[in-house]
C-alpha positions as CSV (number, residue, x, y, z in Angstrom):
1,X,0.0,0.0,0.0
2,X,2.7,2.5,0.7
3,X,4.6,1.4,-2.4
4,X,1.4,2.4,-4.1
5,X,0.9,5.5,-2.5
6,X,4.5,6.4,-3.8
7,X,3.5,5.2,-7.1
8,X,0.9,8.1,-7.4
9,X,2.4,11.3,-5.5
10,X,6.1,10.8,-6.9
11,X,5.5,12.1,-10.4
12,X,3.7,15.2,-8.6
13,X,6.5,16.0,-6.2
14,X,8.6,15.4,-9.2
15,X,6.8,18.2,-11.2
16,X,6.6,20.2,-8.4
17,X,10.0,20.4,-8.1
18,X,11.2,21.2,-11.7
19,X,8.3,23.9,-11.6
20,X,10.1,25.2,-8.4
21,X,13.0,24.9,-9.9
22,X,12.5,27.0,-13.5
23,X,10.8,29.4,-11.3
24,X,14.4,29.8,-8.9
25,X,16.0,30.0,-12.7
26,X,13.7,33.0,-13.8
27,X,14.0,34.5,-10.7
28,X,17.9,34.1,-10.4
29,X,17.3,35.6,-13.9
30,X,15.7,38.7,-13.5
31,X,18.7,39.5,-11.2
32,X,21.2,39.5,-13.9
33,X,22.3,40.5,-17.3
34,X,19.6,41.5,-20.0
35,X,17.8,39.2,-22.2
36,X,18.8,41.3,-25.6
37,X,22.7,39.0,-25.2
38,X,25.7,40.4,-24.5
39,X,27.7,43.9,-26.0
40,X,30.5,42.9,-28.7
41,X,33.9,44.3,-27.9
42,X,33.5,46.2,-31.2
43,X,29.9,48.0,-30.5
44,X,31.8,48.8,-27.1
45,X,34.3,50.7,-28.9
46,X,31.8,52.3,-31.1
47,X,30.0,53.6,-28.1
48,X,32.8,54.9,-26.9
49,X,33.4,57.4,-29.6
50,X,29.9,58.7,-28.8
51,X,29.7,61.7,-26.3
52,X,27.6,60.8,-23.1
53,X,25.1,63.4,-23.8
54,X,24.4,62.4,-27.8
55,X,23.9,58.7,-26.0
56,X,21.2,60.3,-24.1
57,X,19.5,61.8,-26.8
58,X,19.3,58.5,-28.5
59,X,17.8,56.6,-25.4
60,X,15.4,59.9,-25.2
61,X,13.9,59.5,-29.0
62,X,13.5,55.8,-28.2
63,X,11.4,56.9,-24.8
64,X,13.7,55.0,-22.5
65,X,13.6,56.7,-18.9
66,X,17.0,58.9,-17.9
67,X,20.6,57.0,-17.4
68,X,22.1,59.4,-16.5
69,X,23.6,58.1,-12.9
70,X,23.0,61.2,-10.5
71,X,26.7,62.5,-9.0
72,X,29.0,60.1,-10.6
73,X,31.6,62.7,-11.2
74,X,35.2,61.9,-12.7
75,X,37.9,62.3,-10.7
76,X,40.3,64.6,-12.5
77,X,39.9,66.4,-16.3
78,X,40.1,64.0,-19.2
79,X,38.9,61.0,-17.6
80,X,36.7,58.7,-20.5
81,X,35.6,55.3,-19.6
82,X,33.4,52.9,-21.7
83,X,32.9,49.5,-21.1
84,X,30.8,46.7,-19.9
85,X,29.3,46.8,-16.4
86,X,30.3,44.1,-13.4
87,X,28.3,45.3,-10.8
88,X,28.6,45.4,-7.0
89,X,25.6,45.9,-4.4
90,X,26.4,47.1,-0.6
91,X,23.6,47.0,1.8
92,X,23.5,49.3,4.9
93,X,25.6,47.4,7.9
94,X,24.4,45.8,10.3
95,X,26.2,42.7,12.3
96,X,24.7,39.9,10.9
97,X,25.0,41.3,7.7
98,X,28.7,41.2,8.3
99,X,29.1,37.9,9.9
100,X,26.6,36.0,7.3
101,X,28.6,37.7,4.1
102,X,31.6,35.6,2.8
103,X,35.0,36.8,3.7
104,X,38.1,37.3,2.4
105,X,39.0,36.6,-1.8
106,X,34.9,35.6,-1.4
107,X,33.4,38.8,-0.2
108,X,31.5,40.0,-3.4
109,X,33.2,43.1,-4.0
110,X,37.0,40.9,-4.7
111,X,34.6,38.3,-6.6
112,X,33.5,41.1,-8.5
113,X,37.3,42.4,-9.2
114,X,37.9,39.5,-10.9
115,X,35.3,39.6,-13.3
116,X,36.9,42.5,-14.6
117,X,39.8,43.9,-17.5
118,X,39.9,46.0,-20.1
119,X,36.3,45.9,-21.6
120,X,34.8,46.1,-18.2
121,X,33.6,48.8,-15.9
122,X,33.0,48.0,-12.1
123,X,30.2,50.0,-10.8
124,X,29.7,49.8,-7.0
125,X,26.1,50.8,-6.2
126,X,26.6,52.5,-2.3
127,X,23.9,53.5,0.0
128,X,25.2,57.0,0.4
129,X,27.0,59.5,-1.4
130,X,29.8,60.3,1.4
131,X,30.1,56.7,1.9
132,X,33.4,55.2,0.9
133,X,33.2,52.1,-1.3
134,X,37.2,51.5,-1.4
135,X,40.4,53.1,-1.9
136,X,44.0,52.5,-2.2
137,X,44.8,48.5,-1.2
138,X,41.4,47.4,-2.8
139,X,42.1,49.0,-5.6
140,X,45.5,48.2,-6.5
141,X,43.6,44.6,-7.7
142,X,41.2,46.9,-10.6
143,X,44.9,48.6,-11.9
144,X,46.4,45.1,-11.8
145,X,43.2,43.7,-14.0
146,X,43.8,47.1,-16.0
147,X,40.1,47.8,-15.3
148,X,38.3,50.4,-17.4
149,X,37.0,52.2,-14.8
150,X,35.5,52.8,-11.8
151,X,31.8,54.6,-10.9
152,X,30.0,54.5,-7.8
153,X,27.3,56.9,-6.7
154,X,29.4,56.9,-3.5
155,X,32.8,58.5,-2.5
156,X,36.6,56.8,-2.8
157,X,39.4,57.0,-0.3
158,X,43.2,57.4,-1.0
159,X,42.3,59.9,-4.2
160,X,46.2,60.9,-5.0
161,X,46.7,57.4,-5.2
162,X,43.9,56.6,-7.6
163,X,44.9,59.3,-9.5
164,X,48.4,57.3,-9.7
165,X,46.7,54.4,-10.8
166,X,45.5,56.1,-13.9
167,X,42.2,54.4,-14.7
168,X,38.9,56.4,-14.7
169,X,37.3,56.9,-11.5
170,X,33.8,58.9,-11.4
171,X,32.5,59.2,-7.9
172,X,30.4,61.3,-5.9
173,X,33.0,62.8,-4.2
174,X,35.8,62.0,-1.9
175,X,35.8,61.2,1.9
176,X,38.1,60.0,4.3
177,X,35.7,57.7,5.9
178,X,35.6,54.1,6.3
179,X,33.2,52.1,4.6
180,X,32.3,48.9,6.8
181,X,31.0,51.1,9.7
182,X,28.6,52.3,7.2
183,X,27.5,49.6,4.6
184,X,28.9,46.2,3.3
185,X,29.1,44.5,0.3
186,X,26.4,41.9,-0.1
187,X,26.1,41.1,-3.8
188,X,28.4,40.5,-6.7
189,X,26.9,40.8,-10.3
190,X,22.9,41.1,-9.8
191,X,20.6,44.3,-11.1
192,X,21.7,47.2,-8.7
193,X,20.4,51.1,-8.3
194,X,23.4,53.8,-8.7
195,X,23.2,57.3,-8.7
196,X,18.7,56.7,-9.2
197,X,19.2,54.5,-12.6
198,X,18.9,51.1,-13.0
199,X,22.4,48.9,-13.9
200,X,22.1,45.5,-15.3
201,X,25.5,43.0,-15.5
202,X,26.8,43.8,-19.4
203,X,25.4,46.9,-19.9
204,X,27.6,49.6,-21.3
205,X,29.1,51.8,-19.3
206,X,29.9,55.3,-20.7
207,X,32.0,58.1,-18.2
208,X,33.5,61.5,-19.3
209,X,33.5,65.2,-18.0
210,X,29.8,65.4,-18.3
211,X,29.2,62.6,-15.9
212,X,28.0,58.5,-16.5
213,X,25.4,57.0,-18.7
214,X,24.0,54.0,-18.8
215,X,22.8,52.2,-22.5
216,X,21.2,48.8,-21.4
217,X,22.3,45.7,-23.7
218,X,19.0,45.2,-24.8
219,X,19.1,47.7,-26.9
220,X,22.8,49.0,-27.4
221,X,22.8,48.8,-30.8
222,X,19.7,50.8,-31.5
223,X,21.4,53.6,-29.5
224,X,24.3,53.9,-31.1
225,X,22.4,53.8,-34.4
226,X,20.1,57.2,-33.3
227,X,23.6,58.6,-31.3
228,X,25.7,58.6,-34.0
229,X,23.0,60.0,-36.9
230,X,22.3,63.1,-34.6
231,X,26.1,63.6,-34.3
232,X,26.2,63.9,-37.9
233,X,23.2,65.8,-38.4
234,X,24.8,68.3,-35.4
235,X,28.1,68.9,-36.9
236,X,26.6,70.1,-40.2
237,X,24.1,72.3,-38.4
238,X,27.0,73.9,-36.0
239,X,29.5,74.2,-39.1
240,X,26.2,75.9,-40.8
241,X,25.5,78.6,-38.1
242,X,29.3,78.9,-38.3
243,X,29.6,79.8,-41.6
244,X,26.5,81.6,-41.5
245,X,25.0,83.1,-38.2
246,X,21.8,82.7,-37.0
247,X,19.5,81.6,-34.2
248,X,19.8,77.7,-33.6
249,X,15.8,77.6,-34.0
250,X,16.0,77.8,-37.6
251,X,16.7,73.9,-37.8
252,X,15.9,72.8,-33.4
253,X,14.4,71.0,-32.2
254,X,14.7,68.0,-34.4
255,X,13.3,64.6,-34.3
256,X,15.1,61.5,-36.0
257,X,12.8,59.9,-38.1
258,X,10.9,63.2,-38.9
259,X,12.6,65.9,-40.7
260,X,11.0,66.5,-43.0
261,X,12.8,67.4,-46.7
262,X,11.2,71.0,-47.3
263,X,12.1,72.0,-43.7
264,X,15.6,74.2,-43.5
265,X,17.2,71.1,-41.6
266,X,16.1,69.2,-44.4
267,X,17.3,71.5,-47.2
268,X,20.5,71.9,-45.3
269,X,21.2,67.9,-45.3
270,X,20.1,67.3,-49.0
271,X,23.2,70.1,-49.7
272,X,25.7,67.9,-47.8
273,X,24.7,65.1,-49.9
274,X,23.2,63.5,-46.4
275,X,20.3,60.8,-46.9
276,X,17.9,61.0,-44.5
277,X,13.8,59.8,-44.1
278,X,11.0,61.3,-43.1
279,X,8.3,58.7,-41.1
280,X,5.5,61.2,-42.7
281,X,4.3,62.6,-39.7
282,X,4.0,58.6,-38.4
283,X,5.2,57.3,-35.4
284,X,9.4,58.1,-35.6
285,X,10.8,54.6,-35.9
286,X,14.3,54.0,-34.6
287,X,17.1,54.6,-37.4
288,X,19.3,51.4,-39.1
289,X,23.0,51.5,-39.3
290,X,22.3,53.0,-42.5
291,X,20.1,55.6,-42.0
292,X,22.4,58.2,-41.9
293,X,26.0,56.3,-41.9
294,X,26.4,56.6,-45.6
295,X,27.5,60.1,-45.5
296,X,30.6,62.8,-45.3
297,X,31.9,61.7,-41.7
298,X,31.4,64.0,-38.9
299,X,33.9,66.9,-38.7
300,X,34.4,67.7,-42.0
301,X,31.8,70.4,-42.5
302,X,34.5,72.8,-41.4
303,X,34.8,73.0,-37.2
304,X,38.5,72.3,-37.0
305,X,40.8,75.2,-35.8
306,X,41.7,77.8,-38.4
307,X,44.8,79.5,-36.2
308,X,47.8,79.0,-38.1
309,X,51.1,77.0,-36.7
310,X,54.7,78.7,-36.9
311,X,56.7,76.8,-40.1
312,X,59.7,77.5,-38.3
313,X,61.5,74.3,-36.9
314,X,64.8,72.4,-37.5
315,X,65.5,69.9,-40.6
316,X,64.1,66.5,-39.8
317,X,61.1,68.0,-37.8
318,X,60.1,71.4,-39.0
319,X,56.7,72.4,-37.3
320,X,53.6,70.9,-38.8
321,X,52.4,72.4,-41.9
322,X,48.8,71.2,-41.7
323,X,46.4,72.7,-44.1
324,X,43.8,73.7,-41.8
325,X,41.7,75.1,-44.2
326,X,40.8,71.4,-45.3
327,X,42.4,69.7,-42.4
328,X,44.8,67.4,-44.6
329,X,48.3,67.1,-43.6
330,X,50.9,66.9,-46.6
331,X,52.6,63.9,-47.0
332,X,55.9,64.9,-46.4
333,X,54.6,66.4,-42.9
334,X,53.0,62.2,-42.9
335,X,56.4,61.0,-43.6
336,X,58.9,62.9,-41.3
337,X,56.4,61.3,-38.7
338,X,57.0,58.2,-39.7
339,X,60.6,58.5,-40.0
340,X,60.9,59.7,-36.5
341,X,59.5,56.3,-35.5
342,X,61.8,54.5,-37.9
343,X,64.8,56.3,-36.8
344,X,64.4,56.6,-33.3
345,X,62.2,53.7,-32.3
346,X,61.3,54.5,-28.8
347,X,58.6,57.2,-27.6
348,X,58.2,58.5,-24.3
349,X,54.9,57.5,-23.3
350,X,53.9,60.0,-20.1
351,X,51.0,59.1,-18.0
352,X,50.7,60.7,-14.6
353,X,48.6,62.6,-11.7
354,X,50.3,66.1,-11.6
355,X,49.8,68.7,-14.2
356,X,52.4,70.8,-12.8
357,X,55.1,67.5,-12.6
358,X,53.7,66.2,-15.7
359,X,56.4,68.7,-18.0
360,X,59.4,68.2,-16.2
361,X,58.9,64.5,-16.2
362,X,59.2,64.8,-19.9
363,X,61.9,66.9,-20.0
364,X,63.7,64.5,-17.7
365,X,63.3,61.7,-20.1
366,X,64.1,64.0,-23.3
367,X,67.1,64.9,-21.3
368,X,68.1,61.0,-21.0
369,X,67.5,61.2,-24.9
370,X,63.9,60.7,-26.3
371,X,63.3,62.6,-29.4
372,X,59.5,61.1,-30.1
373,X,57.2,61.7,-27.1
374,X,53.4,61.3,-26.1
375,X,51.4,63.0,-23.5
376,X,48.6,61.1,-23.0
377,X,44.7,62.2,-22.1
378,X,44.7,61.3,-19.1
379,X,47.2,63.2,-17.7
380,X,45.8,66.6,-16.5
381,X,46.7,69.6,-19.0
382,X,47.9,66.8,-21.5
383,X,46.8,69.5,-24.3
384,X,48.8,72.8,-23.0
385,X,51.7,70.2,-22.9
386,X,51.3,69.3,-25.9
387,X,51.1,72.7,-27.4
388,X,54.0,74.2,-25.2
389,X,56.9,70.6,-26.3
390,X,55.5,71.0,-30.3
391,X,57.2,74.6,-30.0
392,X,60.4,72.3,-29.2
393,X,62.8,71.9,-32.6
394,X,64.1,68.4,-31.8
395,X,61.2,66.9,-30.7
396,X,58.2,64.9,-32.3
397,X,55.2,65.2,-30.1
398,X,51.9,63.4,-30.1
399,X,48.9,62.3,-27.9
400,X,47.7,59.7,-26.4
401,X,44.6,58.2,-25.3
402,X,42.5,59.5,-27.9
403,X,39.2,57.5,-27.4
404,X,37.1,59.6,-30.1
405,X,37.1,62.1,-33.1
406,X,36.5,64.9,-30.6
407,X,39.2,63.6,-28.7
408,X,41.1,63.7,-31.9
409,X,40.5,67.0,-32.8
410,X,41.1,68.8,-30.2
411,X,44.9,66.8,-29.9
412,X,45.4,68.3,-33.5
413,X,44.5,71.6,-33.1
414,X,46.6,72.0,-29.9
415,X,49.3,70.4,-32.5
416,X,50.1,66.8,-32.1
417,X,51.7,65.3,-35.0
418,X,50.3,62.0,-34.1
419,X,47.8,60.3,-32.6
420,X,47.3,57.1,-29.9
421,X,44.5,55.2,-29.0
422,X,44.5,52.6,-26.1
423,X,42.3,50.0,-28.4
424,X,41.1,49.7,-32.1
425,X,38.1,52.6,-32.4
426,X,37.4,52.4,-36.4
427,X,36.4,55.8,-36.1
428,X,39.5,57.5,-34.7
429,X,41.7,55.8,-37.5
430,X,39.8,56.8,-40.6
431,X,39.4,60.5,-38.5
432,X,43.0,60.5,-39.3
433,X,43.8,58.8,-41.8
434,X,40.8,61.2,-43.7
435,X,43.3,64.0,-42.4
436,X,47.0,62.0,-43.3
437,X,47.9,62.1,-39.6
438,X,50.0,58.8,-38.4
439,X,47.7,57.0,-36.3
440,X,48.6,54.2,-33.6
441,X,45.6,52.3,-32.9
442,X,45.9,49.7,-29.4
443,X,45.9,45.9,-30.9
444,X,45.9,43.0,-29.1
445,X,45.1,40.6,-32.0
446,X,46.5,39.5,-35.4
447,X,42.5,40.4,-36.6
448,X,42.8,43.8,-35.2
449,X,46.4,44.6,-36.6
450,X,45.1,44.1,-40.1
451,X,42.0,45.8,-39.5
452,X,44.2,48.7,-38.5
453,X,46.4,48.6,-41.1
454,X,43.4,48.4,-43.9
455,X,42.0,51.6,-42.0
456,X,44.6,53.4,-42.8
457,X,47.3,52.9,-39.4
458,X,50.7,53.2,-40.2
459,X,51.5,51.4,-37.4
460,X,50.0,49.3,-35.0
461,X,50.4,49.4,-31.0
462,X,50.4,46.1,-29.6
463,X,49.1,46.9,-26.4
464,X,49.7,45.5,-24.0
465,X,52.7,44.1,-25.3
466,X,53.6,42.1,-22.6
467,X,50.5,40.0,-23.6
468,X,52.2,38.5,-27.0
469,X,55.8,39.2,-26.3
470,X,58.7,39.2,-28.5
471,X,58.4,35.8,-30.1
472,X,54.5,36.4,-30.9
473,X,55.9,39.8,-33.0
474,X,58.4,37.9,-34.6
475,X,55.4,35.3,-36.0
476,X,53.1,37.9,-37.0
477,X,55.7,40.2,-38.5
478,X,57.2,37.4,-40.5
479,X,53.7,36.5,-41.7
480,X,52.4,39.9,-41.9
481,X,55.6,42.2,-43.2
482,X,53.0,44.9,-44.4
483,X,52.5,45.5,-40.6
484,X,54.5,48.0,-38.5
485,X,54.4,46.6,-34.4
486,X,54.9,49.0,-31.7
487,X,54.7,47.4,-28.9
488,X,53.6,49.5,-25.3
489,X,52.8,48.4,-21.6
490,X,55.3,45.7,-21.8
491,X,58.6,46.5,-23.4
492,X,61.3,47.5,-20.8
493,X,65.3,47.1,-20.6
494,X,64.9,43.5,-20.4
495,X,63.3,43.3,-23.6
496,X,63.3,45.9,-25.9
497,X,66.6,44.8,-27.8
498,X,64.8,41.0,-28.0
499,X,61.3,43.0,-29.1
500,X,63.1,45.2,-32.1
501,X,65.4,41.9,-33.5
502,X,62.0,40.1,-32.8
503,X,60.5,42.6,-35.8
504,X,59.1,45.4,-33.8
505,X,59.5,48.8,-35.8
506,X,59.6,50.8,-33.1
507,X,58.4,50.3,-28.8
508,X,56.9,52.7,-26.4
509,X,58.2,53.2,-23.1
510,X,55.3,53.9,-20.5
511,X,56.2,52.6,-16.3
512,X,59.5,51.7,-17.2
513,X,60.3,55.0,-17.6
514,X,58.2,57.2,-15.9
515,X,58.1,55.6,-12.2
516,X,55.4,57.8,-10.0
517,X,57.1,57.7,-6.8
518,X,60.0,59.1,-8.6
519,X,57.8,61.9,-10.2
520,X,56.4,62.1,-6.8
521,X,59.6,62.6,-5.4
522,X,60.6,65.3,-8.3
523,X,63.7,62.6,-8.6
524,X,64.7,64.0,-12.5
525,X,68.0,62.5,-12.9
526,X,66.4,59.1,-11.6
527,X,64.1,59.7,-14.6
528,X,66.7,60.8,-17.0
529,X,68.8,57.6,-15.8
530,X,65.6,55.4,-16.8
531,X,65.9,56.7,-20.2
532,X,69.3,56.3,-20.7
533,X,69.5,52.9,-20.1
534,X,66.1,52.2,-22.1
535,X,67.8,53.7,-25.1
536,X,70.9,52.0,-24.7
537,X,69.0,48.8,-24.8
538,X,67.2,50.3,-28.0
539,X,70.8,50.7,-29.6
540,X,71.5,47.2,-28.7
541,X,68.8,46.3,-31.3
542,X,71.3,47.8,-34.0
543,X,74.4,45.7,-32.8
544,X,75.3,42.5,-34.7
């Protein structure tokens, strides 16, 4: 009889439990990434190129709600981040919140750490603004993963330290506090609330002076689609009132999907040669790829700088002589560029805190016997350096950290002769390869070196290049002899003859020669000494 009785109530119980199980799985679900799949590295990069508040405007003709997160501010000038979010949720403290957590490498917020790397943003969701989320120790682990950034609607610790370690930090502010007294990390990776928006696991992450956005997964793609049609459409309207004067209402506001072609913005676009639609007073539908993308790229209607540069300079590298009244450099300007890198094969690569240490860091290494040097974008006052060391006769100076055509633009006209980019952003290298400016787009594949190269890069950064090393440049550069590899982040005196008799064209010199407790300490000849024996190691290439 029992046996019987299992008979009939097994299947139930049985069904009852898968049921309780999917419904664990939908719920476990609901707390994590989007159901629209997962952000390619390449859309990531695309993003990236986008200002935060053009993003905006594309989430606002789509009718998403604001994502804007509320007091995320960036640390110092410059700071950019993109990338994918790994979230963290803290929970106000109490003590059986703190006992019942897991400890040590388990506690969430170290879980979450190493979830993280270059495509990734962490974004720690506090329960206050002055509360502190972390500072120096705990966030030695995000430089070492070479995180993409940092935002928290909360406050950091140990800020001349962070600001050391280079990577973007947006924040509410800065405190001295402690955080466990306040709140404690609870969850690692689940749906949290920062700054008042909603932050799903994957979506993309967008930081830069005028705070952080938020473009969910789900629709990422449709985003950048509408983002990057109104950027076009903008840069011809501003190069318009430019040209011609007149009050912005003449062609605002406008909404994609309705201009309509006898309106001035529409009359204004057909001139450009710009194909656009009109939904015919229907309901605006959300723009393809191609709705707009088949036209003159943005910034060439115009905007660039028309102050003129001195010609003056020595033989070998006389002051740019950029055509700024169509923005195309000559060739020979192109190729005394490219000989620089040929000839000299190392650049000074200068990332640091101080603005006001920042120049004498550089002349430091110059002293020790760089000739091609890079300020990069994250470096506070990286423009007025670059403007002040391109009045400098024996010097070839570019930037650095150029993560979109703005970015790109405004390194030209403060005169950079070339420009560097931490990863592949299509956009940046046909920006300057439109213009014939050398362009050194960050690799850190075969697939992206050629991609680079067909763009129009005349030489590639392998970054970092402690990821392939020298025997994976001497395979790709015997394969691929079109290419020109420059490795960065990884070449240092104990490599860089083995990297340029590997087939490296030329290397770029970033911690190994700029060490920030030395710039810290204002110890110059320590500096100068750094360069010295980098570029000895350089001329060891040369020896039989």
């Amino acid at each position: 009889m029992l046996r019987q009785a299992y008979n009939r109530l097994a299947p139930s119980a049985a069904r009852a439990v898968a049921a309780s199980k999917a419904s664990a799985q939908r719920a476990a679900f609901a707390t994590g990434p989007a159901s629209g799949g997962a952000i390619s590295d390449e859309l990531l990069q695309k993003l990236g190129t986008m200002s935060t508040q053009t993003l905006i405007d594309g989430l606002w003709v789509m009718g998403w709600p604001t994502s804007h997160i509320s007091g995320a501010r960036p640390l110092q000038d410059g700071m950019k981040c993109v990338g994918r979010a790994v979230t963290v949720q803290f929970v106000p403290a109490r003590p059986d919140i703190a006992s019942d957590k897991p400890g040590g490498v388990d506690s969430p917020e170290y879980e979450a750490f190493e979830k993280v790397g270059p495509n990734e943003v962490i974004v720690l969701a506090s329960v206050g603004p002055w509360e502190s989320v972390g500072g120096d120790i705990k966030f030695l682990r995000l430089y070492q993963k070479q995180v993409a950034g940092l935002v928290t609607d909360g406050s950091v610790r140990d800020t001349n330290v962070l600001k050391e370690y280079g990577f973007p930090v947006f924040s509410y502010s800065t405190t001295p506090r402690q955080g466990p007294h306040a709140h404690q990390p609870w969850a690692c990776d689940v749906v949290v609330n920062c700054g008042g928006v909603t932050v799903r696991p994957g979506d993309a992450i967008i930081g830069d002076q005028d705070g952080v956005i938020v473009v969910p997964a789900a629709v990422a793609q449709q985003v950048y689609d509408i983002a990057h049609s109104r950027e076009v459409v903008e840069d011809i309207v501003k190069a318009e009132l430019q040209a011609n004067p007149g009050p912005p209402g003449k062609f605002y506001p406008f909404m994609t999907g309705k201009v309509k072609a006898e309106s001035p913005l529409g009359q204004l676009l057909t001139s450009k040669g710009v194909k656009f639609y009109s939904s015919g007073g229907a309901a605006a539908r959300a723009p393809s790829a191609s709705s707009i993308l088949d036209t003159v790229a943005p910034g060439r209607f115009g905007l660039r700088s028309s102050r003129s540069r001195s010609s003056a300079g020595p033989s070998g590298f006389a002051a740019s002589s950029r055509n700024y009244s169509n923005g195309v450099v000559s060739d020979a300007e192109r190729n005394k560029v490219l000989t620089a890198f040929e000839e000299h094969k190392a650049c000074a690569v200068l990332r640091t805190f101080s603005a006001e240490l920042a120049p004498k860091a550089m002349d430091a290494a110059i002293a020790g016997g760089f000739r091609v040097v890079e300020f990069t974008l994250t470096t506070p006052g990286c423009l007025d350096m670059v403007a002040d060391f391109t009045k400098r006769k024996d010097l070839m100076v570019g930037c650095g950290t150029v993560m979109n055509t703005d970015d790109a633009q405004k390194a030209l006209d403060a005169g950079a002769r070339f420009l560097v980019s931490p990863c592949l952003i299509p956009e940046v290298v046909k920006f300057a390869a439109e213009r014939n400016v050398p362009v050194l787009p960050g690799c850190g594949t075969v697939s992206e070196m050629y991609q680079a190269y067909k763009l129009g890069a005349p030489i590639q950064k392998l970054f970092p290049g402690a990821a392939g090393g020298p025997a994976w440049v001497k395979a790709v550069s015997a394969a691929m002899p079109m290419l020109k590899i420059n490795p960065t982040s990884g070449a240092d005196a104990s490599n860089a003859a083995e990297f340029l008799r590997s087939g490296a064209c030329s290397l770029g010199f970033v911690a190994p020669l700029f060490d920030q407790n030395e710039i810290r300490n204002q110890d110059w000849d320590a500096v100068q000494k750094r360069a010295e024996v980098l570029l000895g190691e350089v001329k060891k290439a040369a020896s039989p």
